[in-house]
C-alpha positions, 0 to 999 in steps of 0.5 A: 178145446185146443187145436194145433194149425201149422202155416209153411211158406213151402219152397216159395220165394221169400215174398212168401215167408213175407206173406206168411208173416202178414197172414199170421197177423191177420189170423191172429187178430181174427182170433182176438176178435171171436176170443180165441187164444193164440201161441206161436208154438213153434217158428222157423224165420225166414232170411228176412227179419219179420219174416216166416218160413212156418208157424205152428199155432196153438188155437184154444177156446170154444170154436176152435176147430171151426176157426182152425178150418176157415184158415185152412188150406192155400192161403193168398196174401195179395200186394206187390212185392216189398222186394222187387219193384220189376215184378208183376206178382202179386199173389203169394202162397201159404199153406195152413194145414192142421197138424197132430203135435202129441202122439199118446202114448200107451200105458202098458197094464198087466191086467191088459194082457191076456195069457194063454198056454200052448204047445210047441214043437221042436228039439227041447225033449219029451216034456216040452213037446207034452207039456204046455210051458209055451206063452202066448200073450196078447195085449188087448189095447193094441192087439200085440202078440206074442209067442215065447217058448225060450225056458221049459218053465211057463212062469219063465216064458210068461216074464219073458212076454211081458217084457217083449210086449213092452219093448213092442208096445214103445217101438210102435209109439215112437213109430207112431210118433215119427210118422206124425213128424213126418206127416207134418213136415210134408206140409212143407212141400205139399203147397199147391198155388192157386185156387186159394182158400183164403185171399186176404189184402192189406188194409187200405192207407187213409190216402187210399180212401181219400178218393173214394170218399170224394168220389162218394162225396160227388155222388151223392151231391149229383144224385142229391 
C-alpha cells in the first residue's frame, strides 16, 4: 500500500516553510516508529536553507492510509519565531492533504469497441442514403462515440473511428491528468489557519526539564 501526502506552507510567511520543515521531521520519525517507509518525492525549498515551501511524500507499508489520514489536514508547529524575536506568534500553519500523483492511462483494445452501421442523410447520393456505410463506434471502458460517415465505403468509416476514438481516448487522459495537477497545486492556496488537526511542539531542552524534575523532587519529599 503506498499513499502520496503533499505538506505546502501556502502563502504563509517564512516561519511557515520553517514549521513545514520541522513537522516533516516529526511525521517522518513518527513513520519510522509504526515501520513505515518515507521518500520525499518531490521538494520545493523555501528562501531559507532548511526550509520548505511543499513536500510530497511517498508513505508505503501496511497502515499507510490511516497514518496518511492522522497527518491530514491544518497542521500547528507551536514555537517562537527563529526570525523575529519582536513577534508574539507562535502558531504557524501547514496544510497536508493527500494527493493523486499517477492518473491511469487507458489502454485502448479493439476488442473494446463495439461498431454499428447506420444511416446518414445528406448530399453523397442514392447509395449513400440506402445504404448503411456510416460508423458508429462506441468504446466501451469509457463511453466514448463516435459517428464517421466521411467515405462511402464502411471499411473506410470504420478505420477512420478507430482512429478518432484513439485521438479522443489520449485527449481525455491528458485532461485527466491536467485536472490532478491542478487539484494538487490548489492545496497551495486552500490553507485555512486555525482549528488545526494536529499541533505539535518541539521537544523539551534538558534545561527545560531541569525545573520540573526539582519541582517533582520537592513534592514528593513534602508529600513523602
Amino acid at each position: 500500500m503506498s499513499v502520496h501526502l503533499l505538506v505546502s506552507a501556502g502563502r504563509g510567511p517564512q516561519e511557515c516553510a520553517w514549521a513545514l520543515a520541522q513537522l516533516l521531521h516529526r511525521l517522518e520519525a513518527d513513520a519510522a516508529r509504526q515501520n513505515l517507509e518515507i521518500h520525499r518525492a518531490q521538494t520545493v525549498p523555501g528562501d531559507r536553507g532548511g526550509t520548505y515551501r511543499s513536500v510530497l511524500i511517498q508513505i508505503a507499508g501496511d497502515g499507510a492510509e490511516a497514518f496518511a489520514a492522522s497527518w491530514t489536514g491544518t497542521l500547528c508547529w507551536q514555537a517562537p519565531s527563529p526570525y523575529r524575536a519582536n513577534t508574539g506568534r507562535k502558531n504557524w500553519y501547514v496544510l497536508a492533504q493527500p494527493c493523486r500523483v499517477d492518473t491511469p492511462r487507458t489502454t485502448f483494445a479493439e476488442a473494446d469497441v463495439d461498431i454499428v452501421a447506420c444511416r446518414t442523410g445528406g448530399p453523397g447520393g442514392q447509395h449513400r442514403n440506402k445504404a448503411s456505410t456510416a460508423v458508429r463506434a462506441t468504446h466501451r471502458p469509457t463511453g466514448i462515440v463516435v459517428t464517421v460517415d466521411i467515405e462511402r465505403q464502411f471499411s473506410l468509416n470504420r478505420r477512420i473511428s478507430m482512429r478518432l476514438l484513439r485521438q479522443a481516448i489520449e485527449h481525455s487522459d491528458e485532461e485527466a491528468e491536467r485536472a490532478a495537477i491542478t487539484a494538487r497545486w490548489r492545496i497551495h492556496v486552500d490553507l485555512v489557519r486555525g482549528n488545526p488537526t494536529r499541533i505539535e511542539r518541539p521537544e523539551p531542552s534538558k534545561q527545560d526539564l531541569a525545573p520540573q524534575k526539582q519541582t517533582r523532587r520537592r513534592r514528593r519529599a513534602r508529600d513523602g
